[in-house]
C-alpha positions in Angstrom: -87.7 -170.9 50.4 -91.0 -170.0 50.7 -90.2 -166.3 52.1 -87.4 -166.1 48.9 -90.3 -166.8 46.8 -92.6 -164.2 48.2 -89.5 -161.7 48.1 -88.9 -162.2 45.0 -92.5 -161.3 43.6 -92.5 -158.2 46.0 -89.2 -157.1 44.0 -90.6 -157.8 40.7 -93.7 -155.8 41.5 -91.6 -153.2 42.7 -89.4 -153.0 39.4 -92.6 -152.8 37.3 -94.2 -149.6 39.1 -91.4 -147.0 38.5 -88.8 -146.7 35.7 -85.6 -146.9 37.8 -84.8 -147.7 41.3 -81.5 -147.4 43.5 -80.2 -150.8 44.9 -80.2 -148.9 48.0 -84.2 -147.9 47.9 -84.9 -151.6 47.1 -83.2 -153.0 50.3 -85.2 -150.2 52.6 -88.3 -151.3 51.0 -87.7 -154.9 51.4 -85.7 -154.8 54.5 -82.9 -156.8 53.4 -79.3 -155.7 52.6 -78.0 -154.7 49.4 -76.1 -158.2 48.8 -79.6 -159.6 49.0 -80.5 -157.4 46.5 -78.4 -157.9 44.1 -78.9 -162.0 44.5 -82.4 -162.1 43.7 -82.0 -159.8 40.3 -80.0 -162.4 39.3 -82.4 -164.9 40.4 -84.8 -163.5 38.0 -82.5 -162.7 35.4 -82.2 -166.4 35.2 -86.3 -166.7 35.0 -85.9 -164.7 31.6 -86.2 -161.0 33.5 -84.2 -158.3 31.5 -83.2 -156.2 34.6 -80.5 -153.5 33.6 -78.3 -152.4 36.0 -76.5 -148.7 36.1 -73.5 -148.9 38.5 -72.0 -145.9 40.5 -73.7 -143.0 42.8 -76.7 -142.7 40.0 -77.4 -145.8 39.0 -79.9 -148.3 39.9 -81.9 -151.0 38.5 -84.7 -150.8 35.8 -86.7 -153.6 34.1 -86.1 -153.4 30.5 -88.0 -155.3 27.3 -86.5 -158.4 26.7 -87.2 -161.3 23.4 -90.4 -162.9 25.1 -93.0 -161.4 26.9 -92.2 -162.3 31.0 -94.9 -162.7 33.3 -96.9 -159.4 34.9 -97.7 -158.7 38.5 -101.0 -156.8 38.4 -102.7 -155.4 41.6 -106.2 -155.9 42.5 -107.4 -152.3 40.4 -104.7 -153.3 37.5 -106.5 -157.0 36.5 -110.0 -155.3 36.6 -108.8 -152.5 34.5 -107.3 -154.9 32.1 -110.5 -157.2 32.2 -112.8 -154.5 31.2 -110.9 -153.0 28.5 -110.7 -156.9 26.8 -114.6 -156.7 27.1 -114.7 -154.1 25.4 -112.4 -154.7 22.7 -114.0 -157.7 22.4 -117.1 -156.4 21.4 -115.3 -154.5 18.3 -114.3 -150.9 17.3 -110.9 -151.6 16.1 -111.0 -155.0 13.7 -108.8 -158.0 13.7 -108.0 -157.5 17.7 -111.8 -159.8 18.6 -111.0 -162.9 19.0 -107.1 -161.9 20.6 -109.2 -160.1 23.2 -111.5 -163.2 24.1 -108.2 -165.5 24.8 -106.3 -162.8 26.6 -109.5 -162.1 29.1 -110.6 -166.2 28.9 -106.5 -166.2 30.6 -107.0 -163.6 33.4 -110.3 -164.6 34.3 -109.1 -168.1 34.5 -106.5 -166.9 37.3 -108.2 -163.9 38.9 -109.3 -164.2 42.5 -113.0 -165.0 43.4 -113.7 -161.5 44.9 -112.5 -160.1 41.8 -114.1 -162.3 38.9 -117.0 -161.5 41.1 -116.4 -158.1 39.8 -115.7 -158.2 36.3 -118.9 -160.6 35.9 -120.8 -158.0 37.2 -119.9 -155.6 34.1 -120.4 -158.3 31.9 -123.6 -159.3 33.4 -125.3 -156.0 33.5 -124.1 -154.3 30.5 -125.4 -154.9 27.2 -123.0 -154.1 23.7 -124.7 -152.4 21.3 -123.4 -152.9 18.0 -121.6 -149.9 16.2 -122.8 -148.8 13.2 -119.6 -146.8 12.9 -116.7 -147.6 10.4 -114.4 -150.1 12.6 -110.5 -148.8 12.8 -108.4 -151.4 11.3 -105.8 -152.7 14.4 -102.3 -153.1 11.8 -103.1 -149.3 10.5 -103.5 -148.4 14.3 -100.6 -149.8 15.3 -98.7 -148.3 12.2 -99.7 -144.9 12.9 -99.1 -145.3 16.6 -95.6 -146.4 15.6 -95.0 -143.4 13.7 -95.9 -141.3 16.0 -93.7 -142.5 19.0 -90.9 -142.3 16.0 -91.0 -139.1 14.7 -91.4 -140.4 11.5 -93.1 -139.2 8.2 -96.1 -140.9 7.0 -98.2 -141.7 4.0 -101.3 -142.5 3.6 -104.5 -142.6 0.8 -107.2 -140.7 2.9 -111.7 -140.5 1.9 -112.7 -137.6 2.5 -116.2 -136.7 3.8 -117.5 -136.7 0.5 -116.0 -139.7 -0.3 -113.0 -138.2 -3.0 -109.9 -139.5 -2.5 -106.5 -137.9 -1.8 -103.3 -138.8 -0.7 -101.7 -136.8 2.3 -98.1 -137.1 3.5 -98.1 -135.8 7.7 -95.7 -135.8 10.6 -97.8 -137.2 12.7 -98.1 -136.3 16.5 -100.6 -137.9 18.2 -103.8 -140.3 18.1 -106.9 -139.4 20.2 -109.8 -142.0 20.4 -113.3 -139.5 20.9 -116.5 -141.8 21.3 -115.9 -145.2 19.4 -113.6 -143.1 16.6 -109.7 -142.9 16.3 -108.3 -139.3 14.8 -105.1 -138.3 13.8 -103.4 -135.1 14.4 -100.5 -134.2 12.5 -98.8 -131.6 10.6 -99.9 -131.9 6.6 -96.6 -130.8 4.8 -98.5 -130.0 1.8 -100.7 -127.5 3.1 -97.9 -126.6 6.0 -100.7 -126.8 8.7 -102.0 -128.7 11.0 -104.9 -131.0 9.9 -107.0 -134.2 12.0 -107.6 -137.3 10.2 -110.1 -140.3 10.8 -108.2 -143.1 10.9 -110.5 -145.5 9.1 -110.6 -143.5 6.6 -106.5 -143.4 6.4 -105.0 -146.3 4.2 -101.3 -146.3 5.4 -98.5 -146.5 2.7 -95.8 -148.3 4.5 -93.1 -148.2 4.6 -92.9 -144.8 6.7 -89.9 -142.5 7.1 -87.5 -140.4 6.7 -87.6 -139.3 10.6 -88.0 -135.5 11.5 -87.3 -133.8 14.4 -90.7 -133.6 16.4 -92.7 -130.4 16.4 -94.0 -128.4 19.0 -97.8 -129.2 19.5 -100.7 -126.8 18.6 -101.1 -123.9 20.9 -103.8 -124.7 22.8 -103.2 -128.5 23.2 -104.0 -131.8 21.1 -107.6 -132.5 22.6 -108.5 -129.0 22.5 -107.5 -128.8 19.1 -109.0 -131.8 17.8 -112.4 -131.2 19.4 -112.2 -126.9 17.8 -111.7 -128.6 14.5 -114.6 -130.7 14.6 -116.8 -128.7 16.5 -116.2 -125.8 14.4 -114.0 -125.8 11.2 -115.0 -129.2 10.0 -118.5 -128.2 9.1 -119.8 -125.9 6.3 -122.1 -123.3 8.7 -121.1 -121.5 11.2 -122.8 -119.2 13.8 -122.0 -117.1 16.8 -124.9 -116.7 19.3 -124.8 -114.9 22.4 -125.7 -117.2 25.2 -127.0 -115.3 28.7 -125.0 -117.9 30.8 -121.6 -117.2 32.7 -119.3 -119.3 30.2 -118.7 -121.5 33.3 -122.5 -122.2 33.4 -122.6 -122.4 29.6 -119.6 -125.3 29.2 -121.6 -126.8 32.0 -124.9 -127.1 30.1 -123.3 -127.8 26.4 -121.0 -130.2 27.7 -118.3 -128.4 25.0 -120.0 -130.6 22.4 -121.8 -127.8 20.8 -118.6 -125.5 19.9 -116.3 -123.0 21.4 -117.2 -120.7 24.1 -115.8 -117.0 24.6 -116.3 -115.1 28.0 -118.0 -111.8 27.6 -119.0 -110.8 31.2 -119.9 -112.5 34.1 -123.8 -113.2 32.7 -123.3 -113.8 29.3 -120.7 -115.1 26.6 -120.5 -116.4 23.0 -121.0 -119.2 21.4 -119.4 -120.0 18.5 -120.6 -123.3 16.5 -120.8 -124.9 13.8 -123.0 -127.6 11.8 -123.8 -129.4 8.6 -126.7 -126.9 7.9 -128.5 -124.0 9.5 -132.2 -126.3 10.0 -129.8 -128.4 11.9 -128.4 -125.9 13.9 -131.3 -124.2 15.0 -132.4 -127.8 16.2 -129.7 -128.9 18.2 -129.6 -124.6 19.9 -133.1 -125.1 20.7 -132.1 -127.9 23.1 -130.1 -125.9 24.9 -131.9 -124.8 28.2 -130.8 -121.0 28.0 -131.8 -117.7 26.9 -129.9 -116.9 23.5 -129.6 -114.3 20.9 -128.0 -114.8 17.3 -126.0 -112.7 16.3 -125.2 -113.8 13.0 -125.5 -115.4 10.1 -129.4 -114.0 9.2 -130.0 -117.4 7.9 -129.6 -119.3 11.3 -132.4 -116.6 12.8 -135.1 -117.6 10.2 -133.9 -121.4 10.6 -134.6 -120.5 14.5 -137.9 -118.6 13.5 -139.4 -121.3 11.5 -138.9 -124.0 13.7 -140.1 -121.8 16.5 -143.5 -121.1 14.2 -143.6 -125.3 14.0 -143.3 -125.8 17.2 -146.1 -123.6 18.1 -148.4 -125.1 15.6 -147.8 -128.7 17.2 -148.2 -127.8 20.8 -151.6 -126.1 19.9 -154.6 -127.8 21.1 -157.4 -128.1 18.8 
C-alpha cells in the first residue's frame, strides 16, 4: 500500500510538469506496465483529479482544470518560489490580494520542510519592505485586463492621463508587463489605429468586455522593447540625441537601457537617443553617466549641460 501511495504522488507530479504524456512514457518512467497505469489515473480520478485521456497512437494523458482546486505537488525550488512571491504580495503593490497572501503563505509554511522554512525565514528575516509611495494596481482590474488579454477580447476602459484629464479609450489589448512595482498595458488603441501603453492604475475597466477579435501580430521589435522605447523616449516632452564615445555594447552596459535608446555608429562611439520631462533634468541625469559625450542637438540641452557644468565648478571651488 505504502509503495501504491508513493506511486501515485510520483504520477501526479509527473502529470503536472508537462502538458501531455503517452501512457507508454508513464510506464517507462515509473517502471510499471501500462495496465498499472491506467489503474492509478483512475485512482486519482476518484480523489477529484480531472485527468483526460486521448486514446489511439497520439494520445496520452493530460491533467486538465476541474470544479475545485486539487492538491499541488511542488518541488523543493517550486515552494520557495511561491513563498517569496506571497511575501511580497503581502507587502502590497496590487490591492485587495494582502491579506489572501498572508493565509496562502501562513498554509505552506505550516507544511514546508525544516531545511526549507529555514530558507524562506531567511528572506523574511533580512529584508526590510519599504512602503510604496506608488499608486497600488487594483487586483479585480488586473485580473480583468489579464482575462482580456488571454481572450482576444476588446476592452473599455476610463483612463487619467499624466496630467490628470480624463479620457476614455477602447484597445485590443495584448499583453501586461509589470516594470518596477508598476503594471502597463500594451494594446492596440482603435481610435488612434496605433499602438499605445497604459498604466494600469490609472485604467478604470468598463466591463463587460467583448466583442472578440482576431489577435494581432505584436509590435516589431517586441512587447518589452516596445514598452520600455515608449517610456524612455516618446512618453516625455524633450528629447535629445547625444553622441556617446562608448562601443553601444559598453554604453547599454553603463546606462543599464534606462536612459533611452542606443544606435551603433562605429566600434568607439554611438548615439544616444533620450528623452525627459525637461532639459535641466536631462543634463542632470547625462552628467551621471561615466562617459565622454557630445550633444548633438537640441541647443537647449547644451546650455542646460553648460550651466550646470558652470555650478558645479563654483561648488567644488575651495575658498
Amino acid at each position: 500500500m505504502k509503495a501504491t501511495s508513493a506511486r501515485l504522488l510520483r504520477l501526479l507530479s509527473l502529470l503536472q510538469t508537462r502538458r501531455e504524456w503517452p501512457g507508454s512514457d508513464l510506464a517507462d518512467r515509473l517502471q510499471v506496465s501500462p495496465r498499472t497505469v491506467r489503474r492509478d489515473i483512475d485512482r486519482l480520478r476518484e480523489l477529484g483529479y480531472p485527468i483526460e485521456a486521448d486514446m489511439g497512437a497520439g494520445g496520452g494523458y493530460r491533467l486538465g482544470a476541474g470544479a475545485a482546486l486539487p492538491p499541488l505537488l511542488l518541488d523543493d525550488d517550486e515552494a520557495v518560489a511561491v513563498a517569496a512571491g506571497l511575501r511580497t504580495a503581502a507587502q502590497g503593490g496590487v490591492t485587495g490580494i494582502e491579506e489572501t497572501s498572508v493565509r496562502a503563505l501562513a498554509k505552506l509554511l505550516q507544511v514546508l520542510p525544516a531545511r526549507l522554512r529555514r530558507r524562506v525565514d531567511a528572506l523574511g528575516a533580512f529584508t526590510v519592505p519599504m512602503p510604496a509611495e506608488r499608486p497600488a494596481v487594483d487586483a479585480d482590474s488586473l485580473a480583468l485586463v489579464a482575462s482580456a488579454c488571454r481572450d482576444s477580447e476588446r476592452l473599455r476602459f476610463d483612463y487619467r492621463r499624466h496630467d490628470q484629464s480624463p479620457t476614455r479609450r477602447t484597445v485590443e489589448p495584448l499583453r501586461l508587463v509589470a516594470r518596477g512595482r508598476r503594471w502597463y498595458l500594451v494594446a492596440w488603441d482603435n481610435d488612434r489605429d496605433d499602438w499605445r501603453t497604459f498604466r494600469v492604475d490609472r485604467m478604470r475597466p468598463l466591463p463587460p468586455t467583448g466583442p472578440r477579435v482576431p489577435p494581432r501580430d505584436p509590435p516589431e521589435q517586441g512587447v518589452a522593447a516596445y514598452l520600455a522605447e515608449r517610456m524612455d523616449v516618446h512618453m516625455w516632452p524633450d528629447r535629445a540625441r547625444v553622441r556617446l564615445f562608448a562601443s553601444a555594447e559598453e554604453a547599454a552596459r553603463r546606462t543599464g537601457g534606462w536612459f533611452g535608446t542606443i544606435e551603433p555608429v562605429d566600434e568607439h562611439s554611438c548615439v544616444l537617443v533620450c528623452a525627459g520631462i525637461s532639459y535641466p533634468y536631462m543634463a542632470c541625469y547625462l552628467g551621471t553617466l561615466d562617459i565622454d559625450m557630445e550633444v548633438e542637438e537640441p541647443d537647449e540641452l547644451r546650455e542646460q549641460m553648460a550651466l550646470l557644468a558652470a555650478r558645479l565648478r563654483r561648488a567644488s571651488a575651495r575658498r
